[in-house]
Phi, psi and omega in degrees: 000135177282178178213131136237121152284144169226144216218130197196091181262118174265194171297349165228002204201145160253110196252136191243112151258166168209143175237154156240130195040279201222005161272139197268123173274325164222176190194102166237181162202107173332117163256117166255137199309084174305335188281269177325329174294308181320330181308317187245131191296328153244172186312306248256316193286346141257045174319289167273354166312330195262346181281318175285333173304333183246356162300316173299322169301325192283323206276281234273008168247008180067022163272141180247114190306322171300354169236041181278153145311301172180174191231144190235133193218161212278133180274110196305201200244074176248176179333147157321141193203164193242153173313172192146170163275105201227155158255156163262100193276190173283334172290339146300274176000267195334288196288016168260330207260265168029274175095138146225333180223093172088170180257104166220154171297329171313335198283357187263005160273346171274327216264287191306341181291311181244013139315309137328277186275007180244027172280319208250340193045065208223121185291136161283130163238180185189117208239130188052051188280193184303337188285002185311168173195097155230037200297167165248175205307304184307343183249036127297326190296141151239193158302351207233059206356300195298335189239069169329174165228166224240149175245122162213095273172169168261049197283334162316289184303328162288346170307285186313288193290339168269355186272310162321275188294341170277334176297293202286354173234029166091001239247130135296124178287009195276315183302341190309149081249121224209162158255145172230135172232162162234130200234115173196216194289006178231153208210095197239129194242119178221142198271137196256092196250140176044016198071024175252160176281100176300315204211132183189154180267160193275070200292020173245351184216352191221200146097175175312175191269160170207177188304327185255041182206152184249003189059212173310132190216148177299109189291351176293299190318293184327303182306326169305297183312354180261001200239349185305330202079020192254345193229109185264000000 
């Protein structure tokens, strides 16, 4: 029997499960105080807060990290990667602790994995994050030579939901073409040829507008407003 800790830091909350083999045994999801988050100038600087919120949880469920399989965690903003399974290595690290492509909370999730697991020498992984990139060369092009456009995406959930749906109806995914969207405080609507994300908006800069976003916005207006005098 496996033991999997799963590990998933959003922007205001960390949601924490253990699984043994494909059964979910707890499920909780950690609220962290926003009035304290604000406190910290970056993602990276909460580290231990949100790393003692799961200690007091691991405790207060009777989990013992030495007797994890391995622990699995939601994937930041490290280099473009093709879908997948990856461990979290000392070079992922780096580029987590970084930021190399941004700032997200997510990015506390490989940092926070082997924090946890490497006292114990028990592997981290991390599977579709955000950084996928199996965009094709044509759905780079933008209006602006200088300014490609670039895949960052909810690519776990869209992952997730082709993986769903090619199970339940007998399906190869190499057969999909399909749109997947993912709708939460972020918004990645992406087009599926043979089951890879072909195609998808830049869900921090670009796409419908969501609640914490502001999406696509007319850039002459922006410029006014940045040249308006109303805003410093």
């Amino acid at each position: 029997m496996f033991k999997v800790l799963v590990i998933n830091p959003g922007s205001t909350s960390t949601k924490v499960a253990l699984y043994e083999d494909e059964k979910e045994i707890v499920r909780s999801d950690i609220t962290h105080d926003v009035e304290t988050l604000k406190n910290y100038k970056s993602v990276i600087e909460q580290l231990d807060l949100r790393l003692e919120a799961i200690n007091k949880w691991l405790s207060e469920n009777g989990i013992k990290v030495l007797e994890l399989s391995a622990i699995v965690v939601r994937g930041g903003l490290i280099k473009p990667v093709q879908s997948g399974t990856y461990v979290v290595n000392d070079i992922m690290l780096e580029d987590l602790r970084k930021g190399v492509g941004g700032e997200h909370p997510s990015n506390l999730g490989g940092i926070i994995g082997r924090a946890l697991a490497d006292p114990y020498g028990i592997p981290v992984y991390t599977l579709d994050p955000v950084a996928v990139d199996e965009m094709e060369d044509v759905a780079r092009i933008s209006g602006l030579p200088e300014l490609p456009r670039k895949s960052q995406s909810h690519a776990l959930n869209i992952k997730a939901c082709i993986h769903r749906y090619a199970r339940e109806n007998n399906l190869k995914e190499e057969e999909l073409n399909m749109i997947v969207a993912h709708m939460g405080g972020g918004i990645s609507v992406a087009a599926i040829k043979g089951g890879r994300i072909v195609d998808v908006n830049n869900a921090n800069q670009m796409g419908p507008f969501s609640p914490e976003r502001t999406g696509s916005l007319p850039s002459m207006k922006v410029v006014e407003m940045c040249y308006s005098g109303k805003y410093t």
